[in-house]
GUNUVEX-739132 format. One record per residue (C-alpha): y, z, x; residue number from 0. Coordinates in Angstrom, 2 decimals. Example, Ala and Ser with C-alpha at 12.3 -4.5 7.8 and 13.67 -1.06 7.14 Angstrom:
<r Y="-4.50" Z="7.80" X="12.30" k="0"/>
<r Y="-1.06" Z="7.14" X="13.67" k="1"/>
END
This chain:
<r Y="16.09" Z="-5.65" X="-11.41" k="0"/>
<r Y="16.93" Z="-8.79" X="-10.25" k="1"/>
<r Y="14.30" Z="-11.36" X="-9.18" k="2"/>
<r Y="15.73" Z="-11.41" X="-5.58" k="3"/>
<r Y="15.21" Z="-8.36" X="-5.18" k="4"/>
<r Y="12.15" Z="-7.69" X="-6.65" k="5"/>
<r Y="9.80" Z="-9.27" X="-3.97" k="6"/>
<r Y="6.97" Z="-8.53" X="-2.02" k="7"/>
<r Y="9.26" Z="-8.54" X="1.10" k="8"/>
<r Y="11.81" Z="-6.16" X="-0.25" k="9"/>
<r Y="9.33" Z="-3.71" X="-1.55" k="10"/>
<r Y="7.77" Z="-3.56" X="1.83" k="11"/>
<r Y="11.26" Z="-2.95" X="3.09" k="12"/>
<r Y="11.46" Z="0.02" X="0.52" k="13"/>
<r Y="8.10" Z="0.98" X="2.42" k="14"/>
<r Y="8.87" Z="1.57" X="5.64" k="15"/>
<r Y="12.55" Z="2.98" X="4.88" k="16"/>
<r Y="11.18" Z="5.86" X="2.57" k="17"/>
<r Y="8.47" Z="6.07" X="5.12" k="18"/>
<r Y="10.46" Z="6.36" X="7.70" k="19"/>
<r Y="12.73" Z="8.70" X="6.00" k="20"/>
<r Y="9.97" Z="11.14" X="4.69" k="21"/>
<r Y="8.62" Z="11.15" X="8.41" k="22"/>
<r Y="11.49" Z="12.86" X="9.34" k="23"/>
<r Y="11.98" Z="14.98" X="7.00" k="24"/>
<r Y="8.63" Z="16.30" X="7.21" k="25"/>
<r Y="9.10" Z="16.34" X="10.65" k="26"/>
<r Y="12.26" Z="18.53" X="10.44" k="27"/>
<r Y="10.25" Z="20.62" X="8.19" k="28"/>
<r Y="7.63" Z="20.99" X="10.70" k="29"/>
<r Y="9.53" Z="21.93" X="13.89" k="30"/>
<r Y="11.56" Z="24.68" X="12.03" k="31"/>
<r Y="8.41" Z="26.38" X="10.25" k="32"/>
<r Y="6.57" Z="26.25" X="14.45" k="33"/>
<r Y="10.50" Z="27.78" X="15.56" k="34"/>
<r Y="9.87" Z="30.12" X="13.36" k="35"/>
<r Y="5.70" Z="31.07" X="13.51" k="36"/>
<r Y="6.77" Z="31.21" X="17.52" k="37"/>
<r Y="9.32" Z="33.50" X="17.30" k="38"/>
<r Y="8.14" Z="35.92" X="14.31" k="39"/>
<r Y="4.16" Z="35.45" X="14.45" k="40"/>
<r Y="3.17" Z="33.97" X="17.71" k="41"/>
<r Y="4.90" Z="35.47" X="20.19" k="42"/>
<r Y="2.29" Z="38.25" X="21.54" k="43"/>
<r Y="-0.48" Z="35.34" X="21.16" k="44"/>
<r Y="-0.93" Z="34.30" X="24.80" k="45"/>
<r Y="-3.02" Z="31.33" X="24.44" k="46"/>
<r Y="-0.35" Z="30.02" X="21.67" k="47"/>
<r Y="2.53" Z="30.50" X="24.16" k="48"/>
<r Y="0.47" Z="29.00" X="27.03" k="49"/>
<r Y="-0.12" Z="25.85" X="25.31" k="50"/>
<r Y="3.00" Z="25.62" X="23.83" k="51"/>
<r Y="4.59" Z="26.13" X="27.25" k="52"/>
<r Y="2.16" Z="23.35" X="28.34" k="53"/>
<r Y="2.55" Z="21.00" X="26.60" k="54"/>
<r Y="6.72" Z="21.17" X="26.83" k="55"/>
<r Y="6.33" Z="21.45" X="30.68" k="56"/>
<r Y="3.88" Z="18.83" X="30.95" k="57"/>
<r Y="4.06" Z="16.18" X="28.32" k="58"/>
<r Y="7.90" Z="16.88" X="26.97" k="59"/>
<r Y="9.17" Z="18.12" X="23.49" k="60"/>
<r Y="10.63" Z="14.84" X="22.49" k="61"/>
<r Y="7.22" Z="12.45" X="23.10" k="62"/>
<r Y="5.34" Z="15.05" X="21.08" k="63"/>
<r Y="7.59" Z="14.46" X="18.24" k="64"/>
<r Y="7.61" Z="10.90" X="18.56" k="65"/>
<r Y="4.06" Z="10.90" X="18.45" k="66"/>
<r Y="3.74" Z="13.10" X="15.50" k="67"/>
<r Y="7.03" Z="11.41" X="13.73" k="68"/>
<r Y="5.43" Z="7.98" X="14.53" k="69"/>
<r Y="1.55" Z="9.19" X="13.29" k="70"/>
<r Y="3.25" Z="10.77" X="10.02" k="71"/>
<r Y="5.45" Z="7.20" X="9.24" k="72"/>
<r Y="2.15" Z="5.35" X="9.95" k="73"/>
<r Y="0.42" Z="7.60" X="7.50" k="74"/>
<r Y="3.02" Z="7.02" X="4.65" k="75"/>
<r Y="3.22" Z="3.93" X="5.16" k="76"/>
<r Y="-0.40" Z="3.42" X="4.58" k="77"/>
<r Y="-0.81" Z="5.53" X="1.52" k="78"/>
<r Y="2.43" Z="3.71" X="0.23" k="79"/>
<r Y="1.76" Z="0.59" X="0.83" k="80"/>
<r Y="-1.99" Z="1.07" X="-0.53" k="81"/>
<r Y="-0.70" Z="-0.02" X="-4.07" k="82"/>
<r Y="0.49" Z="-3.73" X="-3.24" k="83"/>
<r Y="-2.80" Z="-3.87" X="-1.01" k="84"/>
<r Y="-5.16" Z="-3.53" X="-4.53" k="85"/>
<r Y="-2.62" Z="-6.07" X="-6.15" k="86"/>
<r Y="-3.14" Z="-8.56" X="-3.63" k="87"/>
<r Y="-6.97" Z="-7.62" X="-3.23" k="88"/>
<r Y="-7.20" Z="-8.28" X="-7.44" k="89"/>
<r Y="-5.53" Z="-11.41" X="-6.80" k="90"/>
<r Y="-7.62" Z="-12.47" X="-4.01" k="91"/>
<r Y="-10.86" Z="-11.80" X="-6.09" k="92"/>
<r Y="-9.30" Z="-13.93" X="-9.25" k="93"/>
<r Y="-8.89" Z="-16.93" X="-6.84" k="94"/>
<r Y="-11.84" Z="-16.90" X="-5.96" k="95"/>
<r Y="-13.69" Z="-16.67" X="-8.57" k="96"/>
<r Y="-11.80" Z="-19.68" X="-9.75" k="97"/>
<r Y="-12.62" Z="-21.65" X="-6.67" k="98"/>
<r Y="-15.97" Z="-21.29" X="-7.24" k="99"/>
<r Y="-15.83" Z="-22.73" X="-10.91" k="100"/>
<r Y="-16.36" Z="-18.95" X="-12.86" k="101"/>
<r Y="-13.36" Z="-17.65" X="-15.36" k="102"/>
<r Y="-12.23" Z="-14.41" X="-13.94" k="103"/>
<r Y="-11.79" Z="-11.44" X="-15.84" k="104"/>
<r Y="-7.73" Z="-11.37" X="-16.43" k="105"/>
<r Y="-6.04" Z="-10.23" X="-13.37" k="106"/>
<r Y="-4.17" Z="-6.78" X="-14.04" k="107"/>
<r Y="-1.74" Z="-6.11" X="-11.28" k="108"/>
<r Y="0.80" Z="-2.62" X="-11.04" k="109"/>
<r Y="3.74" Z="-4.41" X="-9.01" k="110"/>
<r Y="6.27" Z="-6.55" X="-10.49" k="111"/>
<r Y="7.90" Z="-9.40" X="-9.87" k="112"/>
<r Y="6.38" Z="-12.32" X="-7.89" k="113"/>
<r Y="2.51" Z="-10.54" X="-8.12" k="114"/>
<r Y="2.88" Z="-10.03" X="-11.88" k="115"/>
<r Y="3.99" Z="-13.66" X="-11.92" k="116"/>
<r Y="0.94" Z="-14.78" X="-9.49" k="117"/>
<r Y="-1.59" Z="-13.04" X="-11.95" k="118"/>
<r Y="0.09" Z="-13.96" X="-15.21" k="119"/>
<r Y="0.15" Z="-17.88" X="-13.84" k="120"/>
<r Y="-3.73" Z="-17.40" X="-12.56" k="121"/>
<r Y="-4.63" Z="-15.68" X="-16.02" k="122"/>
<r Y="-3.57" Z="-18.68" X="-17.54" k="123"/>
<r Y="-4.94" Z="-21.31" X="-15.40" k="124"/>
<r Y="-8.01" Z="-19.17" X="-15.96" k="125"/>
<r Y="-7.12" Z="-19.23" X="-19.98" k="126"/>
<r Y="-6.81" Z="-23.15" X="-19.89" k="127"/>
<r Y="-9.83" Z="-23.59" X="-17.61" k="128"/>
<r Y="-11.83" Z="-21.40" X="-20.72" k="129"/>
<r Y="-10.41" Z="-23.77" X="-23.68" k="130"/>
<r Y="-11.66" Z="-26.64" X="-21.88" k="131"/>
<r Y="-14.93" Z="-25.71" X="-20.87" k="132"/>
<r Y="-15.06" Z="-24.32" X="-24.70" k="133"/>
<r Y="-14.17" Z="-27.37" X="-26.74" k="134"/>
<r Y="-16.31" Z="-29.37" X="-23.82" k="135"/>
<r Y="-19.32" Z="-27.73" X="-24.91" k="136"/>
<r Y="-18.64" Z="-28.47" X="-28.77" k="137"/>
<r Y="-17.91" Z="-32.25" X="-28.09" k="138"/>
<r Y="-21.51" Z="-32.31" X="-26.06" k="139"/>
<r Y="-23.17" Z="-30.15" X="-29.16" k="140"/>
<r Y="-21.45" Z="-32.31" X="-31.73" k="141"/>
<r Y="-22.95" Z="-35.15" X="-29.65" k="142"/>
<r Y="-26.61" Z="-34.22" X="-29.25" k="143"/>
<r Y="-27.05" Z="-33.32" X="-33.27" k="144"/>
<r Y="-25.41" Z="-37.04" X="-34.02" k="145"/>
END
């Protein structure tokens, strides 16, 4: 895949399409299986039919499935989306440790493009930071015995 393409901002894009998309599908899913539990199971159940009844007479079938639609693309989106959150959040913790002056443990990320780039560039800032301190401590060790 192309480097254009394979950014944070596209994948997020990806996101919320295919979250968006499974919503309503699941959501299509949903309304059919209640059609049919109404109409085959439900239908001598008077407290069902009461609230069903209520709730289309008082709040409206199509805000009751933009609510659910919209609390079902929120939820995929969340548990989608979780995966670039952990990147970012193992990035975040490699920074840091470098502000404060410790090597970090290399920085493993899952995504591609520019997060595998931002950890393989901080790995190595990390590696170099290492080889310094390293030969640093030799020159002062080779110093002392002299």
């Amino acid at each position: 895949m192309s480097s254009k393409f394979n950014t944070v901002r596209m994948k997020y894009i990806y996101i919320c399409g295919a979250s968006a998309v499974l919503s309503i599908v699941l959501l299509f899913v949903m309304y059919q299986i209640m059609r049919l539990a109404y109409r085959l199971l439900f239908h001598e159940a008077a407290w069902f039919t009461h609230l069903v009844h209520w709730c289309i007479n008082h709040i409206g079938k199509k805000p009751i499935g933009l609510l659910i639609g919209g609390g079902l693309f929120l939820f995929l989106f969340w548990i989608r989306s979780q995966k670039i959150s952990e990147d970012m959040q193992a990035l975040v913790r490699g920074t840091h440790e470098l502000a404060n002056g410790r090597n970090p443990a290399p920085i493993q990320v899952l995504s591609g493009g520019e997060l595998r780039q931002l950890s393989d560039q901080i790995n190595a800032v990390a590696a170099l930071t290492a080889n310094k301190d390293s030969s640093g401590m030799k020159v002062k060790s080779g110093e002392s015995s002299c």
